[in-house]
matplotlib code that plots the C-alpha trace (Angstrom):
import matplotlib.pyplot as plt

x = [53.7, 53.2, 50.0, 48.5, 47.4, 44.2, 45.3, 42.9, 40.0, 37.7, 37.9, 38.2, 35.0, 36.0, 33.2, 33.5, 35.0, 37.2, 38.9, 41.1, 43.9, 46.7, 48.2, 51.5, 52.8, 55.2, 56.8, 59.6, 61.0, 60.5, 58.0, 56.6, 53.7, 51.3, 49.7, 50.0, 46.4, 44.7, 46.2, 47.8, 51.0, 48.8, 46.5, 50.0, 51.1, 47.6, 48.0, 50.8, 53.7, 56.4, 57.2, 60.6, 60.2, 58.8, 61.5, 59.4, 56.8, 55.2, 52.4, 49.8, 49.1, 48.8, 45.1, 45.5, 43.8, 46.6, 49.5, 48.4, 49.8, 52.9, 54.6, 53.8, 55.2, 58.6, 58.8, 57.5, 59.7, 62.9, 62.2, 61.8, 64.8, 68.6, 70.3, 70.8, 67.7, 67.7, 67.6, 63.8, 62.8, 60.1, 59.1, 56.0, 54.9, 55.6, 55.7, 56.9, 60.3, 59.3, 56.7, 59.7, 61.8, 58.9, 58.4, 61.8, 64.8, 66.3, 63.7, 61.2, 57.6, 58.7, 62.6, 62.0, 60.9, 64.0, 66.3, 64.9, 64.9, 68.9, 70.0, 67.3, 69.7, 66.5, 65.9, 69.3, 69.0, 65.5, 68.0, 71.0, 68.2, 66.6, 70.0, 71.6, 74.7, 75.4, 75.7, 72.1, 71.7, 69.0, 66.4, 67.4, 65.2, 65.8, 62.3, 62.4, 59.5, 58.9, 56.8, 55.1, 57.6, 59.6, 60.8, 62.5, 63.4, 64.1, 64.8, 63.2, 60.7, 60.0, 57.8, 56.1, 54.0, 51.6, 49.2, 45.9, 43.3, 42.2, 43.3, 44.7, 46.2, 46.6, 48.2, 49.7, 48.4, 50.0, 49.2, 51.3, 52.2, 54.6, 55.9, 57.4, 57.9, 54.8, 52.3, 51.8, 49.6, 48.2, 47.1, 45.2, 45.0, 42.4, 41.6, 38.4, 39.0, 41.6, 43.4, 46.8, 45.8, 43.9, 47.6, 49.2, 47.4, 47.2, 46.7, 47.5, 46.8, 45.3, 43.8, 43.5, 40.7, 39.3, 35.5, 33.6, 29.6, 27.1, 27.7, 24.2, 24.3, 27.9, 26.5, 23.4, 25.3, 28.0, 30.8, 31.5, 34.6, 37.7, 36.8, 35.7, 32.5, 31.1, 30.7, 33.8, 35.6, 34.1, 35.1, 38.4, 39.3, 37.0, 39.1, 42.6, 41.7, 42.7, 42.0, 41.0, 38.9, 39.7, 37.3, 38.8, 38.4, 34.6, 32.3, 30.0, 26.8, 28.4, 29.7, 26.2, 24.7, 22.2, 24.0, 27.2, 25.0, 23.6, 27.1, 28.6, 25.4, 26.4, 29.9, 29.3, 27.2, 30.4, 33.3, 33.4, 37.1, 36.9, 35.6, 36.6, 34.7, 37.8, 37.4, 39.8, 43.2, 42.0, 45.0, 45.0, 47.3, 48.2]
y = [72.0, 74.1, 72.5, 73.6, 71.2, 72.5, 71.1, 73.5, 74.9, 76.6, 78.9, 79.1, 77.0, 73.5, 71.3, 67.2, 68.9, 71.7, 73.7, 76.1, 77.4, 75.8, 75.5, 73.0, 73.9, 72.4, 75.0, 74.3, 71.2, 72.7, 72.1, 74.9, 75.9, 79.1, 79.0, 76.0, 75.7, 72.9, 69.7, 70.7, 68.2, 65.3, 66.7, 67.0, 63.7, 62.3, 64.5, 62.2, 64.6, 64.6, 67.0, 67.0, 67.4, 71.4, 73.7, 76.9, 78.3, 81.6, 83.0, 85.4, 86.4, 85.0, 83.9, 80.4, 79.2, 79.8, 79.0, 76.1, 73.3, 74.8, 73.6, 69.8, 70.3, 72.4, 69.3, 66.7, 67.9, 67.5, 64.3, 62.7, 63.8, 62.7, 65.8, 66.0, 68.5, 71.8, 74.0, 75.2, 78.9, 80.4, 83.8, 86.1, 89.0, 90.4, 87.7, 85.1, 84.8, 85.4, 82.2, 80.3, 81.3, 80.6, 76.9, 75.8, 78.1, 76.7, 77.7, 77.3, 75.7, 72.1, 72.7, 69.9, 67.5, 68.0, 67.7, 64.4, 63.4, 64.3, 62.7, 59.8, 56.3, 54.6, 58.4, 58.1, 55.2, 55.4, 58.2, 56.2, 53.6, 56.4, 56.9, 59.7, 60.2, 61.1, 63.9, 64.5, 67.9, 70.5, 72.0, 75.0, 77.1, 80.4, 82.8, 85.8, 88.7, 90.5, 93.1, 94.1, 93.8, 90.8, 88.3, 85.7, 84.3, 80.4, 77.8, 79.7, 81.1, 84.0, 85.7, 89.2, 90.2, 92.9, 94.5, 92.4, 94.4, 92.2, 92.5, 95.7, 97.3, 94.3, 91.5, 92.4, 90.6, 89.7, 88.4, 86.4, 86.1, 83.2, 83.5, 80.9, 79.8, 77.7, 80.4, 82.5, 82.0, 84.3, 83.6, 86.4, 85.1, 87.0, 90.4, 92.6, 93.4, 95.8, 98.0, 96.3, 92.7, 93.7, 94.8, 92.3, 89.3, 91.7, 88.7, 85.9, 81.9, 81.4, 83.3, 81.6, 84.3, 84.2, 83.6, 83.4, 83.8, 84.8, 88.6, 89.5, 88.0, 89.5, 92.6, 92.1, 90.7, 93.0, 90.8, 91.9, 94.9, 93.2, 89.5, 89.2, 87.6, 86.0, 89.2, 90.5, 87.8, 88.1, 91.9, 91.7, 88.3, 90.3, 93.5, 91.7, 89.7, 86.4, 83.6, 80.8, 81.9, 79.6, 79.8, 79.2, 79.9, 79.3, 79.1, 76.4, 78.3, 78.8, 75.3, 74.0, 72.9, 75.6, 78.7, 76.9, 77.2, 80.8, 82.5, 80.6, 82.3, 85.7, 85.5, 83.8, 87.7, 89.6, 87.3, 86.2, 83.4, 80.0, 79.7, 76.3, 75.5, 74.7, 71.4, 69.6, 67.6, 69.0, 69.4, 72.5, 72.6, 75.7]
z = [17.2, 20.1, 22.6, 25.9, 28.2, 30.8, 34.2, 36.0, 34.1, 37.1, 39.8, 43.8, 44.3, 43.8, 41.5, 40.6, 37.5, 37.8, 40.1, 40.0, 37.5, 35.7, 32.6, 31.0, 27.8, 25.5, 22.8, 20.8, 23.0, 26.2, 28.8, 31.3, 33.5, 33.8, 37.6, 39.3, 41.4, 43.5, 42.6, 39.2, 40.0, 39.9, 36.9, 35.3, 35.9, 34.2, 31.4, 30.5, 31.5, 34.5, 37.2, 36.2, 32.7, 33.5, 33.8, 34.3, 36.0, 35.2, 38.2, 36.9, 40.1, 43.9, 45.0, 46.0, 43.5, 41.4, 43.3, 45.9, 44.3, 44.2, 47.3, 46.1, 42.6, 44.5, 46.5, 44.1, 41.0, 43.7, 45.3, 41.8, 40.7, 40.0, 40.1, 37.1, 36.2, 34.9, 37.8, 37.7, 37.0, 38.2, 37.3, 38.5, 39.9, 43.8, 46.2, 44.0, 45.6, 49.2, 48.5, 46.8, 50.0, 52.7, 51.0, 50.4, 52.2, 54.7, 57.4, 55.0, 56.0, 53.8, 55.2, 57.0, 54.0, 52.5, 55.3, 56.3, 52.5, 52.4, 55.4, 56.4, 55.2, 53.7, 51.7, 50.7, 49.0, 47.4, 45.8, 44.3, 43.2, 40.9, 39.2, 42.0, 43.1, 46.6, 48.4, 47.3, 47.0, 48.7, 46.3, 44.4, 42.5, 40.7, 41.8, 40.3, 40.4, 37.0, 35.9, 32.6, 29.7, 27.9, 30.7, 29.5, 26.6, 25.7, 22.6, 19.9, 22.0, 24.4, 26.9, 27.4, 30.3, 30.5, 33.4, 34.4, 36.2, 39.3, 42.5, 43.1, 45.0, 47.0, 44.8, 41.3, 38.4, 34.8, 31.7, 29.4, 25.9, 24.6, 21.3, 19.0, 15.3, 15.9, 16.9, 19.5, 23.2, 25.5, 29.3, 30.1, 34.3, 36.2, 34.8, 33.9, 30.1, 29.7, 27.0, 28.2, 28.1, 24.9, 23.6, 24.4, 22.7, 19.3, 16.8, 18.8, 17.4, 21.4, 24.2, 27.4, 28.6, 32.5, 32.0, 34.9, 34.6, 32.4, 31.9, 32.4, 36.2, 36.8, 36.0, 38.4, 41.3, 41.4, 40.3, 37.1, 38.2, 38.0, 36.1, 32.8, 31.9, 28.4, 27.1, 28.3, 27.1, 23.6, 23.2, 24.4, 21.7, 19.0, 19.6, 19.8, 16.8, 18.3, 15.8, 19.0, 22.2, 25.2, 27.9, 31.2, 35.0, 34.5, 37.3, 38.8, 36.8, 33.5, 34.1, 33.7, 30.4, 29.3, 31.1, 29.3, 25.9, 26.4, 27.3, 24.0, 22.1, 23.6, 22.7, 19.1, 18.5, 19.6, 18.7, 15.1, 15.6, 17.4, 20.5, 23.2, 26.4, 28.7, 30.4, 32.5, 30.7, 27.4, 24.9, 22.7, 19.6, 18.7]

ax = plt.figure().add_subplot(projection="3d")
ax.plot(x, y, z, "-o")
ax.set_aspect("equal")
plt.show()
């Protein structure tokens, strides 16, 4: 059985409940991450999984709430290991392996950590008392930025990225789809509703759909270009036929109960599957 675990279920405004973006998922006996926002290593950790159990990464796109946690998890999912890992993968659009580079090359920002980590006596040991063997090795990650299009494929599962409409032209946004023999998930990231997201989750068991306020205030305030709302959300899942409507990304209003109520309401009128209020270390079965 395929799951999704909710590590960050809000938005750039942090609340006592949620903020920001992340996702783990465990598919056919592999473990992996979409986004990696505020504090999503230690939200993994009490979801009852391990840093070094992931062995990819896939970034929608590069506001920080998406992708700040990701120099502790580089530098968490390193120190905790043996060496004896998978080498980590991490794929996502532009800037993903200049990121990767800046964090953890060898003039990176955390360069630093790891050197002291490598050669510090008392490091070295904490090391070969873990179960490595010395030399210990410097962190090495494969980054790689992708486009729209399949991008990688695994154990009996696979991959396929399409165009999210958010940012541009000044950061590049995806969506993903992962595919397996135990149903099929798509993380739509930030996007307004879109033919190509739309297309891509074309009768998908999940959609992990951005959600951030009622639609009639987005529409009011100007916030609606560029982010769905409840009512976005609902058409897009209604017209891709998705059997389960996640709600995720949602906003401090929407958060609250009786906006939360209302923008279910809305949706229920357009969107005739599932539907799930995303909270934080929820567990999805697919």
């Amino acid at each position: 059985m395929a799951r999704i675990h909710v590590l960050g279920a809000g938005t750039p405004t942090p609340t006592p409940t949620r903020f920001g973006s992340a996702f783990a998922v465990e598919v056919a006996g592999e473990k992996l991450m979409v986004d990696c926002g505020p504090a999503a290593t230690h939200k993994l950790v009490k979801a009852g999984l391990w840093p070094t159990e992931i062995d990819y990464i896939f970034f929608t796109h590069h506001h920080f709430d998406h992708d700040i946690d990701y120099p502790c998890f580089l530098l968490c999912r390193w120190d905790q290991s043996i060496g004896k890992e998978n080498q980590l993968q991490v794929y996502g659009p532009n800037l993903t392996e200049s990121i990767t580079e800046g964090i953890l090359g060898e003039d990176g920002v955390f360069a630093h950590d790891w050197k002291a980590r490598i050669n510090f006596h008392v490091s070295q040991k904490i090391f070969e008392n873990r179960g490595g063997t010395l030399p210990r090795r410097p962190p090495d990650v494969l980054a790689k930025d992708v486009g729209p299009g399949k991008i990688f494929s695994g154990n009996e599962w696979e991959v396929t990225a399409a165009p999210a409409e958010h940012a541009q032209p000044y950061l590049d946004s995806l969506a993903y789809r992962i595919d397996s023999p135990d149903g099929s998930m798509v993380f739509t990231g930030d996007t307004q509703p879109c033919e190509s997201v739309v297309n891509l989750a074309a009768d998908a068991d999940v959609m992990m759909c951005m959600c951030w306020d009622d639609q009639v205030l987005m529409d009011a305030n100007g916030e609606a270009p560029f982010q769905c709302g409840t009512i976005g959300a609902a058409r897009m899942a209604q017209e891709a036929g998705v059997k389960k409507l996640v709600l995720t990304h949602v906003g401090p209003h929407l958060s609250e109960h009786g906006p939360m109520e209302k923008g279910i309401g809305d949706i229920e009128e357009i969107y005739d599957g599932e539907i799930l209020f995303s909270e934080e270390l929820m567990r999805i079965d697919v």
